[in-house]
Every structure is written in C-alpha cells, then in structure tokens.
ZAMARGU-4260 file (C-alpha; in steps of 0.2 Angstrom, whole numbers, plus 5000, padded with zeros to 4 digits):
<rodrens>
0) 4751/4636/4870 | 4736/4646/4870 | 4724/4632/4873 | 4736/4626/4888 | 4735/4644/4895
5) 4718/4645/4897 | 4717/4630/4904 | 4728/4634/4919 | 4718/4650/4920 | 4703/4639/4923
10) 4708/4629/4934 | 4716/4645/4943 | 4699/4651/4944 | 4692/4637/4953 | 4705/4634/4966
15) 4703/4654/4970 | 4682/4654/4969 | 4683/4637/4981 | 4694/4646/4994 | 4685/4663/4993
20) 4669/4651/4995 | 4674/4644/5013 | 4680/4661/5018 | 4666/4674/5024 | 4674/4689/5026
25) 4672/4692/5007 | 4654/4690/5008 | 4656/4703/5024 | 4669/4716/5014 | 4658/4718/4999
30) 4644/4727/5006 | 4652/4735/5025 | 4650/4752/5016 | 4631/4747/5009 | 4637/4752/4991
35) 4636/4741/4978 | 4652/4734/4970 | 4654/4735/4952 | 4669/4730/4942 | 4672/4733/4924
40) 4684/4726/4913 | 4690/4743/4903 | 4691/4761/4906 | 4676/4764/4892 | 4665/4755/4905
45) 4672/4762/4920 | 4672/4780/4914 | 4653/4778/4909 | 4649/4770/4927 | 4658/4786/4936
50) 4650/4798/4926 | 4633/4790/4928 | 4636/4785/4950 | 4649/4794/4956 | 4650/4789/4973
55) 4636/4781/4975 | 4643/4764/4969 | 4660/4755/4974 | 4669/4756/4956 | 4684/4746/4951
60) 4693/4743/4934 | 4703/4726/4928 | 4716/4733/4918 | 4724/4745/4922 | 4730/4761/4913
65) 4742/4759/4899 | 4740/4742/4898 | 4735/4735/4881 | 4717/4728/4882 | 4721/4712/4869
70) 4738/4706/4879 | 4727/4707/4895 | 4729/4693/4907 | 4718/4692/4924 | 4726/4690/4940
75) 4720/4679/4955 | 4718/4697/4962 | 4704/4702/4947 | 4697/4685/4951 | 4695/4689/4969
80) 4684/4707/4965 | 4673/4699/4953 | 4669/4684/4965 | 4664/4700/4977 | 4654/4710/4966
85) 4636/4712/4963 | 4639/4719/4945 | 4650/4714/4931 | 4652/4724/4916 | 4661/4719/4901
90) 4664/4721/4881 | 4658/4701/4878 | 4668/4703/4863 | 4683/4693/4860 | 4698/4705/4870
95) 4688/4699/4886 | 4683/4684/4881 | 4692/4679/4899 | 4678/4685/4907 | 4667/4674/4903
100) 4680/4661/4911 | 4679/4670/4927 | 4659/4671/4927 | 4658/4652/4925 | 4671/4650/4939
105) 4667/4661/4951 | 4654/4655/4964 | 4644/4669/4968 | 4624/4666/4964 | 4620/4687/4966
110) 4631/4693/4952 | 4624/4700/4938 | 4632/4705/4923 | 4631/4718/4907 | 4639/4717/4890
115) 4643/4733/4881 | 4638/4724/4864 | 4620/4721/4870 | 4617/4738/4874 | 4618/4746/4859
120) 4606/4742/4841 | 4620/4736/4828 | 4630/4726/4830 | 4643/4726/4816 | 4656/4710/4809
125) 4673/4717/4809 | 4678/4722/4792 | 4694/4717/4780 | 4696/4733/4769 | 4710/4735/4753
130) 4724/4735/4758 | 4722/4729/4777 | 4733/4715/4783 | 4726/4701/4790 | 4732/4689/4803
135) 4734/4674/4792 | 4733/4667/4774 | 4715/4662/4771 | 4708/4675/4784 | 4694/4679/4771
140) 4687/4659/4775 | 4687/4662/4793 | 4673/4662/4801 | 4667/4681/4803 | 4671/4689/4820
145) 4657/4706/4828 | 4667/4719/4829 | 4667/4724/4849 | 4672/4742/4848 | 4654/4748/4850
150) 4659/4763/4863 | 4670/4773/4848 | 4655/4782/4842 | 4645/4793/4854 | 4629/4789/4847
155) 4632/4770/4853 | 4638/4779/4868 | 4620/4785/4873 | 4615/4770/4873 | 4626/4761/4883
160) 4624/4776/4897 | 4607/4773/4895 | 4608/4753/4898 | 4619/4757/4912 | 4609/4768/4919
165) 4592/4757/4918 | 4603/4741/4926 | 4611/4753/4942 | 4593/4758/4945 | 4586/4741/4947
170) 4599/4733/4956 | 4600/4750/4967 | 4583/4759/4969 | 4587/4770/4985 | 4598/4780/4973
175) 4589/4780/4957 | 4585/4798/4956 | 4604/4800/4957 | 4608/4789/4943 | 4596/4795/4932
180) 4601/4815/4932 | 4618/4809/4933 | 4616/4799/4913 | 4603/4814/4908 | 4618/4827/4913
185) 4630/4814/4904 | 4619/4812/4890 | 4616/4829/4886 | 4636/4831/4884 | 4638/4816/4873
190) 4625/4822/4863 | 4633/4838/4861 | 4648/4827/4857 | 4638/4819/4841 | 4633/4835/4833
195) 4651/4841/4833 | 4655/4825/4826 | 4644/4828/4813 | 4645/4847/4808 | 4664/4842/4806
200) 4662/4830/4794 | 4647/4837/4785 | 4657/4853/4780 | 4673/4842/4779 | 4682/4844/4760
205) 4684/4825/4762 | 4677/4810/4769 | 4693/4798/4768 | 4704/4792/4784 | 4719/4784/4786
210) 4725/4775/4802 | 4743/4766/4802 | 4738/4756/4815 | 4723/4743/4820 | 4705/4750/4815
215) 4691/4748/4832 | 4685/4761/4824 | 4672/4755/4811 | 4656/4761/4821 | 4662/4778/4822
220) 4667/4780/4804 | 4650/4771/4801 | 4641/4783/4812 | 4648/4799/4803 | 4649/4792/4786
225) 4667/4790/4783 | 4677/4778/4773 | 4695/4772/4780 | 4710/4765/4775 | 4720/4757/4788
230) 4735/4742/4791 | 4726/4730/4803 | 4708/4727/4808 | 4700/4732/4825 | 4705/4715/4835
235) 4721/4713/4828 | 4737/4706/4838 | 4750/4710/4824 | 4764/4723/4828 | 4772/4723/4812
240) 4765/4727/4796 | 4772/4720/4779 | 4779/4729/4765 | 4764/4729/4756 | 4755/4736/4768
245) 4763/4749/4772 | 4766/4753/4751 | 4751/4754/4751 | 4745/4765/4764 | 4759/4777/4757
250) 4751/4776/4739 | 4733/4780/4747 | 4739/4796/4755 | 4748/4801/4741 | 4733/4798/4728
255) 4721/4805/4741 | 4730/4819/4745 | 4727/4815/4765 | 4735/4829/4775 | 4735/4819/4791
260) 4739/4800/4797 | 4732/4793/4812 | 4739/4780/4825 | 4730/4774/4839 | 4733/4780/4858
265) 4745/4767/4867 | 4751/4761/4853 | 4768/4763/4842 | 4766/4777/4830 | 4785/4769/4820
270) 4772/4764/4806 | 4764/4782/4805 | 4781/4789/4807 | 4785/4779/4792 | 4772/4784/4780
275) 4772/4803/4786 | 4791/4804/4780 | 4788/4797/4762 | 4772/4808/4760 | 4773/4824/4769
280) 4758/4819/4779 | 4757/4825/4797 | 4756/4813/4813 | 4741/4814/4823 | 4733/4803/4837
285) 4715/4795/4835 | 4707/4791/4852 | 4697/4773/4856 | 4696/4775/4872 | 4700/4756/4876
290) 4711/4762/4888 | 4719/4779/4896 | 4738/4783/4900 | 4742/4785/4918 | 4744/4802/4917
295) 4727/4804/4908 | 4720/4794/4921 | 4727/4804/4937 | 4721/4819/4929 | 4704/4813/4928
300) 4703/4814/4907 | 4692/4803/4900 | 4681/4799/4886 | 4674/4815/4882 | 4689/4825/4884
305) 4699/4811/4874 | 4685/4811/4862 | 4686/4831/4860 | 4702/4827/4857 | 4698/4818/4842
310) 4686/4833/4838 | 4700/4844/4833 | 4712/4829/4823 | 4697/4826/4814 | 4693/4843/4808
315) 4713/4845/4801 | 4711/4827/4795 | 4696/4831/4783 | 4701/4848/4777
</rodrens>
C-alpha cells in the first residue's frame, strides 16, 4: 500500500511539473516582488529562515501547524511552490523523505536545495534504549536509520543558522549584510539558550528523563549529557504502546524517583496520563519543535520561546 502510494504521488509530481513547465506565469510570479522564494518543509526551518531574513525573502512552509510531521502527505499545491522556488530547505531524513520525490520531479534547473542534517557535525543513528518499543519483531536486525532530529539541541541550532545564513548570502548578495546581523543577533540568543541549558543540568540533582512518548530528542540529551527512558524511538509511527512498555516506564519512575514525565507537543499525553496516576509523577510537556500549534503560530511563538519553555520543565524534571 505504501509502495502504491508513492507511486501515485510520482507520477502526480510529473503530470503537475509538465504543466507548470508549459505555463510561464510561474516563472513570472516567483520573482515580481525581486525576493527570493524559499520554502521549507517544517517550522524548525522555517522559524530559522525568518529569524535570519525577515522580509528580505519570500518564506513559505509545507505543513502546516498542528499537523503531524510523520503522517505528512504533499499536495499538488506543495508541489507547485517548490517547482517556483529558488531554494528548498528540508530535514533529508526519513519524515520528508517525499521530498526528495518532489526534487526529482520538479522541472526547474535554478533550484537549489539545503538539508538540515548536513549542516551540522554529528550525525547520530537513532537509538533503541531499555525498555523502548520498537516497530516490529527483529527491529534490532534492521538496518540502522540517522536519526533527523538534529534541530532539538541548540548547539546544532548555531549551526544550522549559520549554514543558512552562509547559503542566503550566496544566492542573495544585495542583502548579505542583512542576513548576516540578523544570524549574529539569532545566534547570540541561542547561545544564551545553551548555557541555560547547561547551568540547569550541571546543578541538576539528577540526569535521568523520562518521555511517554517518541524520543527525537537524542541530540539534545546528547548535548547536555542526559540519559533517557522513553516508549518509542524518535521516527516512530506507533500510537499505542504495549503493556510492557508502559510497566516499564512506571517501574523506572518509581525506582528512579522522577518527579516529572514528559510527552511531546501535539501529541496524546493518555500514555503520560497513565504512568503519572500509578506514580504520583507530574505531567509536563517537552518541546521538539517539529511543528507549532496554530495558536503558537498566530502568536509568533517559536523555537526559542518554545525551547525556553523547556528551560523551566527541565529544571522541575532534574530536581
């Protein structure tokens, strides 16, 4: 079934980049306003991009808020902006995996294209810890998968800015200078962003976290040395976890004496619920910033606000 549905989306793709070929107006419409057109799959992207050119650029995002970034589908619409854009920005992991569809089909010879997970140093596999659930029996002899989810810690952050920054420059040099205080300015915040980070941990009483939900947030817990307990790894299109699972989870708080158990933004928080009654445990959100609620999104919140957000769980989580 999945197989058969991407091949319709192919084949969508083609029969949408033929037509847009033959019609001039979108090669008119993506530069009337001299800006260039950028479009990026998620709101980490996006979010970076704003900060870093404001107006200077013509900035659109794929999925919308509140949507879940692993049941994305692309419409013939999504197809249409990128086959007008001059610069695609994507995770290149496996959650937009489509776009690398659209890319092949799109016919347009000036688009250039960034991945989030070659801007930064490490790339990490995506990790099965005790307890976790796994898709499938005989996950552990499947091939290993790099875990996408490079934006979670602010230290990888800086470097996607950075990359972004260095890219907009290039493609855009009338409005370098621009660019470049923008990221400084963004950059000097996200730094900021680390070091509370890290004074929380480093005076925290514990370094254990536990998540009732998927996990995309191995570079962070990597970043700020933390070890994690959690139901589902970081790409994971479960909904339901097992028994087992969830025993588990509820032993760990218990033994560990965790005061606080994390679900994801946009996700169901039944499993947290769960564990929080048979422990005592409090409820908390953890913020990955694959995606923002509408309300965050008219509001303008984004991912240092959400990530300050996490500031203040964390510090309760640790003490």
């Amino acid at each position: 079934m999945k197989a058969k549905k991407m091949v319709c989306f192919i084949v969508l793709c083609s029969l949408l980049c033929t037509t847009f070929t033959g019609c001039s107006s979108v090669v008119d419409t993506k530069k009337k306003d001299g800006r260039l057109k950028v479009v990026a799959t998620v709101f980490a992207e996006y979010d970076f991009l704003r900060h870093i050119a404001g107006d200077k650029i013509n900035l659109s995002m794929l999925m919308l808020p509140g949507a879940d970034l692993h049941a994305f589908d692309p419409t013939p619409k999504d197809v249409a902006s990128v086959q007008s854009a001059d610069l695609f920005v994507t995770i290149g992991g496996e959650s937009d995996a489509w776009s690398e569809k659209i890319m092949e089909s799109v016919d347009n010879k000036n688009l250039q294209t960034i991945k989030l997970m070659d801007c930064v140093s490490n790339v990490v596999e995506e990790e099965v810890v005790e307890g976790m659930q796994t898709e499938e029996e005989g996950q552990e002899d499947k091939e290993k998968e790099f875990d996408e989810h490079v934006w979670t810690s602010p230290k990888n952050a800086i470097q996607i800015v950075e990359h972004l920054r260095d890219k907009l420059c290039k493609m855009d040099a009338k409005n370098a200078k621009t660019y470049q205080k923008n990221a400084a300015s963004y950059i000097e915040k996200l730094q900021d962003l680390d070091a509370q980070f890290t004074d929380v941990v480093q005076n925290a009483k514990r370094k254990e976290i536990i998540v009732a939900d998927r996990f995309p947030f191995r570079y962070f817990a990597d970043a700020y040395g933390l070890t994690y307990y959690a139901a589902y790894p970081g790409c994971s299109t479960q909904t339901g976890a097992s028994a087992e699972t969830i025993s588990f989870l509820i032993d760990k708080v218990k033994e560990d004496h965790i005061p606080v158990v994390f679900h994801m933004e946009l996700s169901s928080d039944k499993m947290a619920d769960t564990i929080c009654k048979e422990t005592g445990a409090k409820k908390a959100q953890l913020n990955a910033v694959h995606n923002v609620s509408k309300t965050d999104f008219d509001k303008g919140r984004g991912y240092l606000e959400l990530m300050q957000d996490n500031v203040s769980v964390l510090k309760e989580a640790l003490n």
